[in-house]
C-alpha positions in Angstrom: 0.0 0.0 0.0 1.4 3.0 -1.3 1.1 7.1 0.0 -2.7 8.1 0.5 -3.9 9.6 -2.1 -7.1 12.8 -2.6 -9.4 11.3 -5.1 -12.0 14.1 -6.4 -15.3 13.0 -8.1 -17.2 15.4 -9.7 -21.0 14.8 -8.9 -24.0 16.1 -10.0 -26.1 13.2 -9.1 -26.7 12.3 -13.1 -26.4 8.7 -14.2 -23.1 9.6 -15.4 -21.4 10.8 -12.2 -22.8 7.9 -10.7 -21.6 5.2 -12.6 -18.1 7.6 -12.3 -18.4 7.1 -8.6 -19.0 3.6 -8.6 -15.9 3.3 -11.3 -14.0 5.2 -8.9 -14.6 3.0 -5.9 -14.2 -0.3 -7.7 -11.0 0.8 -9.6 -9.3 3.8 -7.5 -9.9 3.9 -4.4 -7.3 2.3 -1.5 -7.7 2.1 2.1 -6.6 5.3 3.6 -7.5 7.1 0.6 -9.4 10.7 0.8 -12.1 10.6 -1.6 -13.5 14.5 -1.9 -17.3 14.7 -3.7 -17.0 18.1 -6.1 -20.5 19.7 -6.6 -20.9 22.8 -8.8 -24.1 24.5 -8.6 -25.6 27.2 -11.0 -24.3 30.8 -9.6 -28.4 31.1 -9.9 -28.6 29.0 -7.0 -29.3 30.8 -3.2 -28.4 29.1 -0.6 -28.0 30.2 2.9 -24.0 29.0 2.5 -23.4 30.5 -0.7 -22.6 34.2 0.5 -20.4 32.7 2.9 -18.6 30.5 0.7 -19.1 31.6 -3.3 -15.5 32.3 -3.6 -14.1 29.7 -2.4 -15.9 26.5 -2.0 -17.9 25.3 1.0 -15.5 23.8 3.6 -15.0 20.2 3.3 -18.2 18.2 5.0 -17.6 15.0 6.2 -20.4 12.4 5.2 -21.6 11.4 8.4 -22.7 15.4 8.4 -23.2 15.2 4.5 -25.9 12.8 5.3 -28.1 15.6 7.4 -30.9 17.0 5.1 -30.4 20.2 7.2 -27.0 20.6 6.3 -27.5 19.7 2.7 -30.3 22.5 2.6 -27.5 24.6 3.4 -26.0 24.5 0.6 -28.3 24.0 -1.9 -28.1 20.5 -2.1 -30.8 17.4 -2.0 -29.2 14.4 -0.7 -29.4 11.1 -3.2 -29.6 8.1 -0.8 -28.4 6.3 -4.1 -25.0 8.3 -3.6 -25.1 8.4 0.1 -24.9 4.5 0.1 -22.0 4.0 -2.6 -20.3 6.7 -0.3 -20.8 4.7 3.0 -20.2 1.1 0.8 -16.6 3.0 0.2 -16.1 4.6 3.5 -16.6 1.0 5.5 -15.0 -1.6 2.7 -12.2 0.5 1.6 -11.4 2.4 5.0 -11.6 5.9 3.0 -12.1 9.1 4.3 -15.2 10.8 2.3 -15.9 14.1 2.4 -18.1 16.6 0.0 -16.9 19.9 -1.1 -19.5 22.5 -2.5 -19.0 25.3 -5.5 -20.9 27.9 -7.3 -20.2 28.6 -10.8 -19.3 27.4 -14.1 -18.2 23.4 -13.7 -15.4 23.7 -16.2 -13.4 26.5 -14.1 -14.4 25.4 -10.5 -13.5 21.7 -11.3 -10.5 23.0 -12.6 -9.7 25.2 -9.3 -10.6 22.3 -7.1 -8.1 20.7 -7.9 -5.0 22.9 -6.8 -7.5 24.3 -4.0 -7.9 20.3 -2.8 -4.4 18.8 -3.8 -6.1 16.4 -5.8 -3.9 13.4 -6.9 -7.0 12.3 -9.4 -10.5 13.3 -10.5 -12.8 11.6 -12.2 -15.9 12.8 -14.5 -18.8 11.2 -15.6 -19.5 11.9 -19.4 -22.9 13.0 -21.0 -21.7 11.8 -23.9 -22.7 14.6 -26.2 -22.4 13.9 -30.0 -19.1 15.9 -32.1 -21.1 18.1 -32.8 -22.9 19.1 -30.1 -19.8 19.1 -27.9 -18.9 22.1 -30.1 -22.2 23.9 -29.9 -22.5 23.0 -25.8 -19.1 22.3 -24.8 -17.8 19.8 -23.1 -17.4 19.5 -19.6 -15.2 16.6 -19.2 -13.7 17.5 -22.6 -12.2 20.9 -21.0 -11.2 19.6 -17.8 -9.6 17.2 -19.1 -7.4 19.6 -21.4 -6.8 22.2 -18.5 -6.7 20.7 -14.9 -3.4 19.7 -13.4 -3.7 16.2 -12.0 -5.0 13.3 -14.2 -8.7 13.0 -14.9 -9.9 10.3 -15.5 -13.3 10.3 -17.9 -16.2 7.5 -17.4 -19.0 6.9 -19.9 -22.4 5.8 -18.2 -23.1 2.2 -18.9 -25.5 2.3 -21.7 -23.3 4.8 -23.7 -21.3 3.8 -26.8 -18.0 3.2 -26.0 -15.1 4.8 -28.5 
C-alpha cells in the first residue's frame, strides 16, 4: 500500500457521475484514501451558505454530516440516498475518508480550481456523452477539464453509452 492519495469525483447526481463514482470505488480507491465529492451548482442557485462561501468553495463536509438533510439544505443540495450509500459502501469496505466539497459557478473553471485548491492526486468525471457536434455547440465539460486541470482525470462513460 502505497502514499494516500485525494481522489476528487465530480457529482451532480446524473447517471453519469454515478456510474463515475462507482468506477471510482471499484478501480481507484485504496484504504486510507481521501475521496473529496465536487458539486458545482448554477451561480443562480441561493443558498444560505453560498454568500459565505461563493469564492471559495464550502468547507470540506464529512459524510456522516453530509448525510443531514439540514446541512445539505444549506448548501443548496438534495441528498441522493443512491450516492449516500455508494459513499458509506466505500467509506466501510475501503477504509476511505469521504468528504463533500460545494462550489458555485461554471463546472469547467471550479473543477479545474478544485483541484489545486484540494491537492487532488485524481479526479474523475462522468460523461454526457454529447455527439461531435454538439460538444462544439455545448461544450464539453469533461472535454475541457480534461485539457486544463493539473492532476490526471480520469473520464467515465455511463453504462448504456457507446463506448469509442
Amino acid at each position: 500500500m502505497g502514499k494516500a492519495r485525494t481522489v476528487g469525483i465530480g457529482m451532480d447526481y446524473s447517471p453519469t457521475s454515478k456510474s463515475a463514482l462507482r468506477w471510482t470505488i471499484e478501480n481507484l480507491i485504496d484504504p486510507g484514501d481521501l475521496v473529496v465529492v465536487v458539486h458545482v451548482l448554477s451561480s443562480k442557485s441561493d443558498p444560505t451558505n453560498k454568500k459565505l462561501f461563493e469564492d471559495t468553495g464550502s468547507p470540506l463536509v464529512p459524510l456522516e454530516e453530509f448525510r443531514d438533510i439540514n446541512v445539505c439544505k444549506k448548501y443548496g443540495l438534495i441528498p441522493d440516498p443512491e450516492v449516500l450509500d455508494l459513499l458509506d459502501t466505500a467509506s466501510r469496505t475501503k477504509a476511505a475518508k469521504v468528504v463533500a466539497k460545494i462550489y458555485w459557478g461554471d463546472p469547467r473553471e471550479k473543477l479545474c480550481n478544485c483541484v489545486q485548491d484540494l491537492k487532488l492526486d485524481s479526479l474523475v468525471l462522468g460523461s454526457r456523452g454529447l455527439g461531435a457536434i454538439k460538444r462544439v455547440l455545448l461544450g464539453s465539460v469533461s472535454n475541457y477539464v480534461v485539457q486544463n486541470a493539473v492532476c490526471p482525470v480520469t473520464v467515465v462513460k455511463g453504462p448504456n453509452m457507446p463506448r469509442p
